[in-house]
Structures are given as structure tokens and as C-alpha cells.
Residue frames relative to the residue before (quaternion, step in Angstrom):
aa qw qx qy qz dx dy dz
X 1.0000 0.0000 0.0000 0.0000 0.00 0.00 0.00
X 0.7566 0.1506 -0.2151 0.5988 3.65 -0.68 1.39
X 0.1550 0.8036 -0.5744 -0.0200 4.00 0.89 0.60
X 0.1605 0.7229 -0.6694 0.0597 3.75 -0.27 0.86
X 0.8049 -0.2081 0.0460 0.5538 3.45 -0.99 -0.76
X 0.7306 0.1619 -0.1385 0.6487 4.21 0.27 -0.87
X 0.6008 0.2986 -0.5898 0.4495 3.23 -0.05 1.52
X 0.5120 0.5124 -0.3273 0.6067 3.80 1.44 -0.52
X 0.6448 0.5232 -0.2782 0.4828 3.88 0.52 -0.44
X 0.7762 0.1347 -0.3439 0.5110 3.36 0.25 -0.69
X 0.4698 0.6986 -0.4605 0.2815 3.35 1.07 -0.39
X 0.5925 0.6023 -0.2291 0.4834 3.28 1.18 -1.49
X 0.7061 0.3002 -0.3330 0.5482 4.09 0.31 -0.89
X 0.6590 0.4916 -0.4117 0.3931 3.51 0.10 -0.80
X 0.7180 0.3205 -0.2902 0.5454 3.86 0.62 -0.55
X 0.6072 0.4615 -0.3894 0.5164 3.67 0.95 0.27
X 0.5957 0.4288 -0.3815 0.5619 3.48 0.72 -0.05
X 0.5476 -0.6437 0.4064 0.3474 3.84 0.88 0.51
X 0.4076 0.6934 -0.5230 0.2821 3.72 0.72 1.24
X 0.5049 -0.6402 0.4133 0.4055 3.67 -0.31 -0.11
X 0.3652 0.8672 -0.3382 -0.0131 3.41 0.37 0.03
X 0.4551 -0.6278 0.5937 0.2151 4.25 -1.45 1.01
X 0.0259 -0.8373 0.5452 0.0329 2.73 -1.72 1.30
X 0.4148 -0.8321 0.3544 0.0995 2.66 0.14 1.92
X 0.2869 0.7318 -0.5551 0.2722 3.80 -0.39 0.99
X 0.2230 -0.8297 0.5108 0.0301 3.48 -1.87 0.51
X 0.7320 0.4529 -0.0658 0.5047 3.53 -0.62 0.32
X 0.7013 -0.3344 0.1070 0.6204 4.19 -0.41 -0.31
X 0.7369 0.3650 -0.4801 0.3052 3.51 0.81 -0.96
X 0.4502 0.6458 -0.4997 0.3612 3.86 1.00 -0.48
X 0.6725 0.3650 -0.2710 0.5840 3.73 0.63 -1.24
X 0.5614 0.6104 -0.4457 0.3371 3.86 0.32 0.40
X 0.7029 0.5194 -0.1051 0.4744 2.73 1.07 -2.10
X 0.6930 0.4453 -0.4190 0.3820 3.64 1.07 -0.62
X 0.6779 0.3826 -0.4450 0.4428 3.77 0.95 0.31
X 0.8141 -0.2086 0.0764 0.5365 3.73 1.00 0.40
X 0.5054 -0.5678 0.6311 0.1549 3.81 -1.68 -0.17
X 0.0381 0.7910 -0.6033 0.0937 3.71 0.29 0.97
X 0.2223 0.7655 -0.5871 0.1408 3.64 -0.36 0.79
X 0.2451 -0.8420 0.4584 -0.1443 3.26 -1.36 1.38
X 0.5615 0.5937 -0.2979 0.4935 3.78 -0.28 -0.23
X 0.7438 -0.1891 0.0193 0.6408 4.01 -0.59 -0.24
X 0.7495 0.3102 -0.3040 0.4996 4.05 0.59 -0.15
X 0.1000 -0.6901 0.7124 0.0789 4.27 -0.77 0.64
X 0.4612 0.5077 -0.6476 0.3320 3.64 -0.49 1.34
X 0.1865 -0.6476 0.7329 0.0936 2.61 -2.48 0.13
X 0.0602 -0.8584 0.5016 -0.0894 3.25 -0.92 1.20
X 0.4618 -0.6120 0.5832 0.2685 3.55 -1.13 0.79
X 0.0013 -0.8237 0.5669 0.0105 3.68 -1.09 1.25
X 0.4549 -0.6653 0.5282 0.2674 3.48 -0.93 -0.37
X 0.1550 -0.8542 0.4932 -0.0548 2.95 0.24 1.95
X 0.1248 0.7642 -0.6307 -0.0516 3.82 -0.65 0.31
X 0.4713 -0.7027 0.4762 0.2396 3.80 -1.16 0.21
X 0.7030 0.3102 -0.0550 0.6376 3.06 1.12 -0.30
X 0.5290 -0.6170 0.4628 0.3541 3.78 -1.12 1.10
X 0.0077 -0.6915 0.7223 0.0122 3.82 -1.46 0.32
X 0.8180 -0.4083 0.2100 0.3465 3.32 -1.93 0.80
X 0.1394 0.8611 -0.4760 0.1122 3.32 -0.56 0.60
X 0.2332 -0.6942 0.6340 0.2484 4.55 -0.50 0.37
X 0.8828 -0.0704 -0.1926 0.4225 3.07 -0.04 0.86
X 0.2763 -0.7944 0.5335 0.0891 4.04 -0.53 1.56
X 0.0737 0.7667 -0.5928 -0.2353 3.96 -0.70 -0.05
X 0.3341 -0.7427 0.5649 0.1329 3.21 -0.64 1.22
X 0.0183 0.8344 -0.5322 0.1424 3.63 -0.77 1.40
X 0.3442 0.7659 -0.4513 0.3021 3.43 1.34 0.34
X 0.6121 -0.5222 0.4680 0.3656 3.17 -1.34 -0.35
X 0.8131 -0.5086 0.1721 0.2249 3.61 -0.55 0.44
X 0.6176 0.5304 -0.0697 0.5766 2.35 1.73 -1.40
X 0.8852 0.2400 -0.1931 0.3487 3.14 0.68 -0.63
X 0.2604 0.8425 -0.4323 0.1884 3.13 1.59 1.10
X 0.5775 0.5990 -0.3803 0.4038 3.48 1.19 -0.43
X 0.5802 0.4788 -0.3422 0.5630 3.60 0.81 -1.27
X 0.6150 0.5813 -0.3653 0.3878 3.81 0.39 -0.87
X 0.7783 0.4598 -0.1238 0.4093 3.36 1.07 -1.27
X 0.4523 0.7067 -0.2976 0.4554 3.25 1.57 -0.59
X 0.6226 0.5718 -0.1749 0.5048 3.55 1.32 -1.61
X 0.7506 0.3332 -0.2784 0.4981 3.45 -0.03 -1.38
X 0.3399 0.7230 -0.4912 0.3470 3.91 0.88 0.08
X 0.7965 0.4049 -0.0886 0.4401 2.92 0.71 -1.99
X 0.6790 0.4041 -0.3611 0.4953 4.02 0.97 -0.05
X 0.5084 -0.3364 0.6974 0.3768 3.08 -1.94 -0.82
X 0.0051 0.8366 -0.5335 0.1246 3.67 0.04 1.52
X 0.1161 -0.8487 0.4469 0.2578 3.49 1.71 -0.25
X 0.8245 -0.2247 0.0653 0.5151 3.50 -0.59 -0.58
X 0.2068 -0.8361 0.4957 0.1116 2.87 -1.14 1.08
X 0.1931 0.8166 -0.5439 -0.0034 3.93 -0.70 0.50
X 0.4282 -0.7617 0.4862 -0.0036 2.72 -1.05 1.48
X 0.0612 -0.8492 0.5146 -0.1016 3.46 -0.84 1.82
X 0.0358 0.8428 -0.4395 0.3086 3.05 1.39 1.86
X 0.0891 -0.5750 0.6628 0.4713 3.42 -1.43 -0.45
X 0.7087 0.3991 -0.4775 0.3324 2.83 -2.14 -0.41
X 0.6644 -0.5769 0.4744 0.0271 2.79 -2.26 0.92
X 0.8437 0.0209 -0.3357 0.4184 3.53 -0.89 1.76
X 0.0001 -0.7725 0.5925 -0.2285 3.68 1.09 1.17
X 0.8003 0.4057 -0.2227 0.3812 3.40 0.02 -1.82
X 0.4617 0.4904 -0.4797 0.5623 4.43 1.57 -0.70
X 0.7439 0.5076 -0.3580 0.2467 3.84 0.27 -0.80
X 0.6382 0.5196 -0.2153 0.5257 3.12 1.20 -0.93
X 0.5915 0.6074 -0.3137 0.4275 3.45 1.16 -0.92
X 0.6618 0.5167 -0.2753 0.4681 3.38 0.59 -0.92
X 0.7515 0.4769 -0.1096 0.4424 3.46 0.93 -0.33
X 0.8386 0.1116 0.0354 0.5320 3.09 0.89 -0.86
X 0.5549 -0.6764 0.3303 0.3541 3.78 -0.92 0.27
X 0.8941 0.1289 -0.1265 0.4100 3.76 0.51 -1.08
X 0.0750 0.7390 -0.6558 0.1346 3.52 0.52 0.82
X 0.1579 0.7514 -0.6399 0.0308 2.44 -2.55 0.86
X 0.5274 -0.7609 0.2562 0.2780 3.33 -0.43 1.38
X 0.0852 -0.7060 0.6957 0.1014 3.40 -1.98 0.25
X 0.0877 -0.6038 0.7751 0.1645 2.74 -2.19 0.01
X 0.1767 0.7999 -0.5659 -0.0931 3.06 -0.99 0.46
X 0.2660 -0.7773 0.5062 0.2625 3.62 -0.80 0.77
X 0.3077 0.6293 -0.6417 0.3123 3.86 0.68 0.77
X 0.3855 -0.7689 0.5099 0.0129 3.61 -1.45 1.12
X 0.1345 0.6825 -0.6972 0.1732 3.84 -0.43 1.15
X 0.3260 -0.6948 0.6407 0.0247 2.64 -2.21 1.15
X 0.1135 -0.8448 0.4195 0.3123 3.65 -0.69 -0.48
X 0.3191 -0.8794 0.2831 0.2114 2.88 0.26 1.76
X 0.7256 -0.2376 0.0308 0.6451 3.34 1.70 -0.73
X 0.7795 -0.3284 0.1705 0.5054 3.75 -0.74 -0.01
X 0.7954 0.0471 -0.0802 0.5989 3.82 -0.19 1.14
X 0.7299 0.3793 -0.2989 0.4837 3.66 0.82 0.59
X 0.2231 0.7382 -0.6364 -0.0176 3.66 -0.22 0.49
X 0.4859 -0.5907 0.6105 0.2056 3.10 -1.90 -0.34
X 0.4423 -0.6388 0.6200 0.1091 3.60 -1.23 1.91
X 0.1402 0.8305 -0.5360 0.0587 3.98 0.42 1.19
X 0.8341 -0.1099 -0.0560 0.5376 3.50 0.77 0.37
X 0.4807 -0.7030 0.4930 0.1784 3.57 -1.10 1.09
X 0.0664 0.9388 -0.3365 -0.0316 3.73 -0.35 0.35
X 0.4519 -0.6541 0.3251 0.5121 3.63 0.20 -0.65
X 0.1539 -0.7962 0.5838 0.0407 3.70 -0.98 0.38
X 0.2278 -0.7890 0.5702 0.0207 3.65 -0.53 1.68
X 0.2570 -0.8163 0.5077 -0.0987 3.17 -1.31 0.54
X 0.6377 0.6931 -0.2435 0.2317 3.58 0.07 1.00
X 0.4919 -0.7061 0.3001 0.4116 3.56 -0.40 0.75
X 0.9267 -0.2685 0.2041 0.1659 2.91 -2.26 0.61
X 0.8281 0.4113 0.0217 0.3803 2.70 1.44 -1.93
X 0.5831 -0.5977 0.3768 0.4009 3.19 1.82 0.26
X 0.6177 0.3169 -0.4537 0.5587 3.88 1.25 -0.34
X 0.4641 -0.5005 0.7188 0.1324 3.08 -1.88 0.28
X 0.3523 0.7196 -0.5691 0.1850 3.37 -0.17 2.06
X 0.8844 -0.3880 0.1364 0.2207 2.80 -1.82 0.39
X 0.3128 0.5408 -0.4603 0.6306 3.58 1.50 0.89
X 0.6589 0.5181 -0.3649 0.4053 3.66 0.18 -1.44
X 0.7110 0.4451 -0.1487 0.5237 3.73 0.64 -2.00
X 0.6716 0.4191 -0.4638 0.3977 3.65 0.66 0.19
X 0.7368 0.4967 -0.1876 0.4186 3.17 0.96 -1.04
X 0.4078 0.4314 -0.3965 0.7003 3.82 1.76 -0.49
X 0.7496 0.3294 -0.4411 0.3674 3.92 -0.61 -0.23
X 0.4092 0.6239 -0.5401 0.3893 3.94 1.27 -0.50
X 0.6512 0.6645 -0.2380 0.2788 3.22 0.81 -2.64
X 0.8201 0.4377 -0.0006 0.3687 3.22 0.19 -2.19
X 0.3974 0.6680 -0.2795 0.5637 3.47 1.93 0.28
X 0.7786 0.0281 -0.0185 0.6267 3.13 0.74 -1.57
X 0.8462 -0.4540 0.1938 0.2008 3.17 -0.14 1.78
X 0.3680 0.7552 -0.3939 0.3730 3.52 1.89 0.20
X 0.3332 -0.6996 0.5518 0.3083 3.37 -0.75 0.62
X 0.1124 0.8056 -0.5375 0.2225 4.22 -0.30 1.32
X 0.0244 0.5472 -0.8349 0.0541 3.50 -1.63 1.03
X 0.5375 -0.4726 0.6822 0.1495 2.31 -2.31 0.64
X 0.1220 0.9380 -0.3224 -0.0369 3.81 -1.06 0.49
X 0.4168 -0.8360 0.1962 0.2981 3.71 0.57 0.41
X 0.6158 0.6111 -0.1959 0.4571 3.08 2.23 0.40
X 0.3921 0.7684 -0.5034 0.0489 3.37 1.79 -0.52
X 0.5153 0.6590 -0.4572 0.3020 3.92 0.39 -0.06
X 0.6441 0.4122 -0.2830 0.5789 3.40 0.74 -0.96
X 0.5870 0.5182 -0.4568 0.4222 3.96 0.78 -1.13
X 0.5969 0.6696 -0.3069 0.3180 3.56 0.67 -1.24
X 0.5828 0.7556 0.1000 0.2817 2.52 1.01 -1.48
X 0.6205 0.4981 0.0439 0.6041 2.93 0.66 -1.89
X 0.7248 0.4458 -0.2317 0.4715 3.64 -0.34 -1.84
X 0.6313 0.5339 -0.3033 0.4737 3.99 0.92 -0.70
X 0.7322 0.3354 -0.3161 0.5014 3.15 0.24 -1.15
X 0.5149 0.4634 -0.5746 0.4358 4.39 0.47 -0.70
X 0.7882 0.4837 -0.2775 0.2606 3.46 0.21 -1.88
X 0.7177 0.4445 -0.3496 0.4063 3.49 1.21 -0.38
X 0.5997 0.4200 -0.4544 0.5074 3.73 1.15 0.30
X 0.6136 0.4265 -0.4659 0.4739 4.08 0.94 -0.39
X 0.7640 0.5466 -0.3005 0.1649 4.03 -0.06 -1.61
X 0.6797 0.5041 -0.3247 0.4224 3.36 1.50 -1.44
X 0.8890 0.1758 -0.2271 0.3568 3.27 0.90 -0.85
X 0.4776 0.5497 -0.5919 0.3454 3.13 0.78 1.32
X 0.5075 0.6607 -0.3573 0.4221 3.17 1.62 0.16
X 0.7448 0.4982 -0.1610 0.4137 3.28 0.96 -0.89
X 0.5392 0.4849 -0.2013 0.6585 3.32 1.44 -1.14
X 0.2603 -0.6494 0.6762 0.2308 4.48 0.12 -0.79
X 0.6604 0.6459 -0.3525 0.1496 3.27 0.51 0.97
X 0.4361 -0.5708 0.3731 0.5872 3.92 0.27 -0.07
X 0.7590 -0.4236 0.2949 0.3968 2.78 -2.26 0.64
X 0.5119 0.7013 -0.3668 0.3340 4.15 0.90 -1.34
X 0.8403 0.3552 -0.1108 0.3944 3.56 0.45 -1.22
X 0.3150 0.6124 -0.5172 0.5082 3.61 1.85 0.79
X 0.8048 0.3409 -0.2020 0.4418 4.02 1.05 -0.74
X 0.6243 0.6412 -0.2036 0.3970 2.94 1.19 -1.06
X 0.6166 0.2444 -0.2086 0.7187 4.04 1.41 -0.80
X 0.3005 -0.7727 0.5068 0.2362 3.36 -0.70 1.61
X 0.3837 0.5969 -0.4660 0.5284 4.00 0.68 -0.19
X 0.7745 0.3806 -0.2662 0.4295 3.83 0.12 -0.49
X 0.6105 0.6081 -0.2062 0.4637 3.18 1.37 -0.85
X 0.7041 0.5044 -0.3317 0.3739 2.95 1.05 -1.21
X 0.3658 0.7093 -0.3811 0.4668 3.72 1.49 -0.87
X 0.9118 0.1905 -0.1720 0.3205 3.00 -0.75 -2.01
X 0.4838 0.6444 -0.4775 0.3502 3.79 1.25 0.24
X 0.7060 0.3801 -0.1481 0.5789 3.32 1.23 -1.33
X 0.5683 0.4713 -0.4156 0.5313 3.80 0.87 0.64
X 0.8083 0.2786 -0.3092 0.4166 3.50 0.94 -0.10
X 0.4778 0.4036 -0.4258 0.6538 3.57 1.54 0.36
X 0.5072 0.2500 -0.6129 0.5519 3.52 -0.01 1.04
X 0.7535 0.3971 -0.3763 0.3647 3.80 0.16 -0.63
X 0.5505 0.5873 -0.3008 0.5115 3.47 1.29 -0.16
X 0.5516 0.4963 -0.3764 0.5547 3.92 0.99 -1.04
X 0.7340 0.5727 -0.2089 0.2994 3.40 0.66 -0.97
X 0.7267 0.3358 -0.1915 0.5679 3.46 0.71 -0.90
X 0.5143 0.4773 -0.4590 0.5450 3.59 1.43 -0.36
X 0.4135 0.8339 -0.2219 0.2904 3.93 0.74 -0.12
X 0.7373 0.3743 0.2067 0.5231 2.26 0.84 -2.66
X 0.6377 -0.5739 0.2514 0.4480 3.60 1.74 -0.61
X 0.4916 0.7197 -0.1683 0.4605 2.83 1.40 -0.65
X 0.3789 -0.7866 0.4854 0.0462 3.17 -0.28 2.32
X 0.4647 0.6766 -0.5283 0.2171 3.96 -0.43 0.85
X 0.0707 -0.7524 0.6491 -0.0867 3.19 -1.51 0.43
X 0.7948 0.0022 -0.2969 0.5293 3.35 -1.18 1.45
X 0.0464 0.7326 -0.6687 0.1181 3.66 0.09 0.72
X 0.7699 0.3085 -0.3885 0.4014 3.55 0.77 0.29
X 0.4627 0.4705 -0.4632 0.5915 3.31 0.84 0.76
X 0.6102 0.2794 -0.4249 0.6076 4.08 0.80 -0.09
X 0.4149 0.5438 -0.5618 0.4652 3.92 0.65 0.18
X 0.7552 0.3889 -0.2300 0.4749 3.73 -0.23 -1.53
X 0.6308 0.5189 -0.4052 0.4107 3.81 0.52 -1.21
X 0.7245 0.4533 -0.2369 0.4620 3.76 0.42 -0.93
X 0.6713 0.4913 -0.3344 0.4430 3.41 0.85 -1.11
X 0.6567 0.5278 -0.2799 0.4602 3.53 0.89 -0.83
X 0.5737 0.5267 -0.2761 0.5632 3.78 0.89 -1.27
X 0.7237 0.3154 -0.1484 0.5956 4.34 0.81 -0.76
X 0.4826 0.7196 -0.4899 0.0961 3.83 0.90 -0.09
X 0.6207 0.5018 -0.3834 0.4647 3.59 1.28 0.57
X 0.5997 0.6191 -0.2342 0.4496 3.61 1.61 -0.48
X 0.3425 -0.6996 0.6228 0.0734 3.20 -1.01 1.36
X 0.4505 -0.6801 0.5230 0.2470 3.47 -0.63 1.88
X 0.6952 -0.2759 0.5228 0.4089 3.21 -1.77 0.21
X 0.7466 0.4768 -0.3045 0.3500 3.53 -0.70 -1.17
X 0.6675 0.4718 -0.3289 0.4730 3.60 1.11 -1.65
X 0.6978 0.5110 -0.3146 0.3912 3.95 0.91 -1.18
X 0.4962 0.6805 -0.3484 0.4116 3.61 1.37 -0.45
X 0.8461 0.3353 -0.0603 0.4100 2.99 0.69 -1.72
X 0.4998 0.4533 -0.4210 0.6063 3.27 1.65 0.11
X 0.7330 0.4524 -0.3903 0.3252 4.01 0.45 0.05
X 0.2395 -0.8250 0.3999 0.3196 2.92 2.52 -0.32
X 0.1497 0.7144 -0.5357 0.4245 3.26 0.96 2.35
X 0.7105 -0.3236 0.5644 0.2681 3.06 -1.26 -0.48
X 0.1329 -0.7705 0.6229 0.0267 3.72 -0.21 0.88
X 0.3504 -0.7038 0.5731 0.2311 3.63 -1.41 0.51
X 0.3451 0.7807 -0.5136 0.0880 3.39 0.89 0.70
X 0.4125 0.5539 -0.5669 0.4492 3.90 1.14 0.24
X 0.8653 0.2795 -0.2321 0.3454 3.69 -0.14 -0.86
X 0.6139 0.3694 -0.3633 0.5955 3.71 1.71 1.14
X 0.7786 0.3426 -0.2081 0.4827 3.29 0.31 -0.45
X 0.5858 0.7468 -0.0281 0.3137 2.72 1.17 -1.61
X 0.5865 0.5328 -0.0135 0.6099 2.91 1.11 -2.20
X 0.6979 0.3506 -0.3718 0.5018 4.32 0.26 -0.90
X 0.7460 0.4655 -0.3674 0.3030 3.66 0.71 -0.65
X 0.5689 0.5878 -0.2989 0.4915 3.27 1.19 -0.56
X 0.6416 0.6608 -0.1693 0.3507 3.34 0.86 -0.94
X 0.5202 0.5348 -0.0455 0.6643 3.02 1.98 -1.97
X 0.6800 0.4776 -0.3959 0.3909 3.58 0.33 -0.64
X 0.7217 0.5539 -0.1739 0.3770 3.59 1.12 -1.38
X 0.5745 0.5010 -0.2460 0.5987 3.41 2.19 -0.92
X 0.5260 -0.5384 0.5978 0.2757 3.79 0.27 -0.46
X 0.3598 0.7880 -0.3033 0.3970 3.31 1.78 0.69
X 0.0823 0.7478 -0.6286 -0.1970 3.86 -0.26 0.67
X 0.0337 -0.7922 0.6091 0.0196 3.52 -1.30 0.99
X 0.1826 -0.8247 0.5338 0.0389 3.61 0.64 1.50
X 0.6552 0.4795 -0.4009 0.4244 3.38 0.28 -0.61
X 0.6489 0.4845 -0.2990 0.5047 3.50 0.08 -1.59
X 0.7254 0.4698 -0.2564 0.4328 4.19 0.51 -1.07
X 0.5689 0.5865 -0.3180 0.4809 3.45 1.59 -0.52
X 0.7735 0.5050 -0.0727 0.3761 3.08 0.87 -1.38
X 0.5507 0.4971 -0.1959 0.6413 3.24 1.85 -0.29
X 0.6962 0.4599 -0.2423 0.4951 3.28 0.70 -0.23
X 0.7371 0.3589 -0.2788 0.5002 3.39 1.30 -0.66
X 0.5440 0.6753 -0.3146 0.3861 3.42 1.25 -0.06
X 0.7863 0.2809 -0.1895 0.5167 2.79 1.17 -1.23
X 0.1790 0.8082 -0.3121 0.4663 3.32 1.30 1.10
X 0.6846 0.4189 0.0267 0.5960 2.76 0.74 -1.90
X 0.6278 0.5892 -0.4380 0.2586 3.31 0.62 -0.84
X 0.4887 0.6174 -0.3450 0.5108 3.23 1.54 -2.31
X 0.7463 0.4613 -0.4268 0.2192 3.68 -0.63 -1.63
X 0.6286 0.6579 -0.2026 0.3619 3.30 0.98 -1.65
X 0.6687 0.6499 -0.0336 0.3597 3.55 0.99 -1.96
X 0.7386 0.5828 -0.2193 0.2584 3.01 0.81 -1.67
């Protein structure tokens, strides 16, 4: 559901491992996908899919949209047999959204890496790992269905009792790399590499750290997993930067956004993260208009 670039990816292995699988998509790339799946980077193939505009019956749904539009997203899978549902989003309260809506949801993260190179073509730009697990911290039998889909088609997947904090986590990195590679037009590399920038996304993830240390959530140095990622991505244009170069919608409410609200409810001050949210969604108007 939402087949863009990491929904066209796993789509793509999962229907190569010999599943049946719907790609849920709209607009040019929907009318793409219905003449095929061109995908490039660590994988040269093309494939014939099953393109549909709209969500249909299905044992197991991945939800790959954008944030924003997880509710409208949920509204849909309402109306089918969506069977399990897990959600391989960023940002922070997808899985409450989906919940509210639907019965078997379960979260991800996954750090595997698609582009879209253009309508019905992306790029396989880096292989990664992809976690899996319910709300509640147990490790059921939704989780072990959907990690056996993964680990079928050759996905790298566990099952885990932490996906909150993972959630989590992935938010707080993505809010010191996306805003200001959005804003600046630069790749993920040059968030460390210009020390002025650094200095930002350092003091943008120790607010996100005070925070989740808050919320419970055992961690420490979250800026040193800032740089580690940023480096490991120092050629990759964040989401946020490809948004705002398509002159989209950005998910900064449910990353930034999401820490400030959060900070507000703790007695938390998180200038930065509020800076950065503000200037994004700045950019956004300019971009939009």
C-alpha cells in the first residue's frame, strides 16, 4: 500500500520469492507500474506486476505511504480484508493511526534503501535490515508471519520486543539528517562533513535523546548514531531533501514535529528540533505555492 520507491522494493522481492503480490499506487507511477517494475542499482531486472489503484483483499498489507497520508490510507484498508497490517513508514505514531482503524497492525523499521529513479523504475541502493514487532513488546504470531513473508524473500528480518524505541530511534537520527539536508540541498555526507551543520544536527539529537530517555527509552550517544548513519548514507539524498526537490509534502510533523509535541507534554524545551520544524515547513509554503 503506497508502492513508491521502498514499497516497489519489497514489493519486488516478496513477488520474486514466488508470492502473489498488489501494488498499490496512484497517479503516473500507478499508470507506470501497470506496464511493468524496472528496478536497478544492486538488482538489473524488469518485471510484470499487478498494479491496482485502490487497496484489495489481501493476508498480509505493507503500508508504505507517507505519513501524512496514513489516515486516508487507513480509512481504505477499513473497507477490505487487509489481513495483517505492518507499517514500514518513518516518523512517529503511524502504527496509533492505523490502530484506530484497523485490527492487526504491526510496526517496522527498516534500514534497506530505494530510490525513485522515475515513474516505474527505482533503484535497490543499499541492502539493510528490517525489524518487526508489536506494540505490546510480545513477539506474536502476526510479527512471525510477517518476518517469515521477509525471510522467504531473502529480506534481511527479526522479530523484536522493542519496535518502540526502534521507532523511535530511526526519528530522532532522521530528524538531525532530513531537515537539514532539506533546507541546505544537500546529501546526507555534508550534515558532518560542514562542521556548522554538525554542530545543529549534534544539538538536534541530544534533545531527541533527553526525550526518549523521558519516555523510557534506554539510549545514549544518539549523536554518534547521527554521524555513523550520516556517513554510511553520505551519498544519499534523505527523503525530505527528494520531497522538497519534487516540491511534495515533507513528513516533518510526524519527525520533528512528533519530538516537539512530545517535549511539550514532558516539560521538554527542544529549540532546535522546533527550529527545524519551523524552517521546513517554511520551505514547504515556498516550495508549494
Amino acid at each position: 500500500m503506497g508502492a513508491g520507491a521502498l514499497g516497489c522494493l519489497f514489493g519486488y522481492l516478496i513477488q520474486k520469492a514466488g508470492y502473489d503480490v498488489i501494488f498499490v499506487a496512484r497517479g503516473n507511477q500507478f499508470k507506470a507500474l501497470r506496464k511493468g517494475l524496472k528496478v536497478s542499482g544492486l538488482i538489473q531486472d524488469f518485471m510484470k506486476v499487478k498494479a491496482s489503484d485502490k487497496p484489495e483483499d489481501a493476508d498480509v498489507t505493507f503500508v508504505t505511504v507517507k505519513a501524512y497520508d496514513t489516515e486516508s490510507v487507513a480509512k481504505q484498508l477499513a473497507k477490505v480484508k487487509c489481513g495483517i497490517v505492518c507499517s514500514l513508514q518513518n516518523g512517529i505514531g503511524n502504527e496509533e493511526i492505523l490502530m484506530q482503524y484497523l485490527r492487526s497492525v504491526v510496526g517496522g523499521v527498516t534500514t534497506y534503501a530505494s530510490n525513485l529513479v522515475e515513474y516505474g523504475h527505482i533503484e535497490y541502493a543499499g541492502e539493510g535490515v528490517t525489524f518487526i514487532g508489536d506494540l505490546s513488546g510480545k513477539i506474536t504470531e502476526d510479527v512471525l508471519t510477517v518476518v517469515e513473508v521477509l525471510k522467504s524473500s531473502k529480506i534481511n528480518a527479526e522479530a523484536v520486543t522493542d519496535i518502540r524505541k526502534r521507532i523511535w530511534f530511526k526519528a530522532v537520527i532522521n530528524s538531525a539528517i532530513n531537515p537539514i539536508t532539506a533546507i541546505c540541498r544537500v546529501r546526507n555526507g555534508k550534515v558532518v562533513e560542514i562542521p556548522e551543520l554538525w554542530k545543529i544536527a549534534e544539538r538536534i539529537a541530544r534533545e531527541g535523546e533527553k526525550v526518549m530517555k523521558a519516555l523510557g527509552f534506554d539510549v545514549e550517544d544518539l549523536a554518534s548514531a547521527v554521524k555513523e548513519v550520516a556517513m554510511r548514507t553520505k551519498d544519499n539524498k534523505s527523503s525530505m531533501l527528494q520531497d522538497i526537490e519534487r516540491r511534495k509534502m515533507t513528513e516533518i510533523d510526524f519527525i520533528n514535529g512528533a519530538i516537539v509535541k512530545a517535549a511539550e507534554e514532558l516539560g521538554i524545551d527542544v529549540p532546535f528540533n522546533r527550529l527545524m520544524y519551523w524552517l521546513v515547513k517554511g520551505v514547504e509554503r515556498l516550495e508549494l505555492a
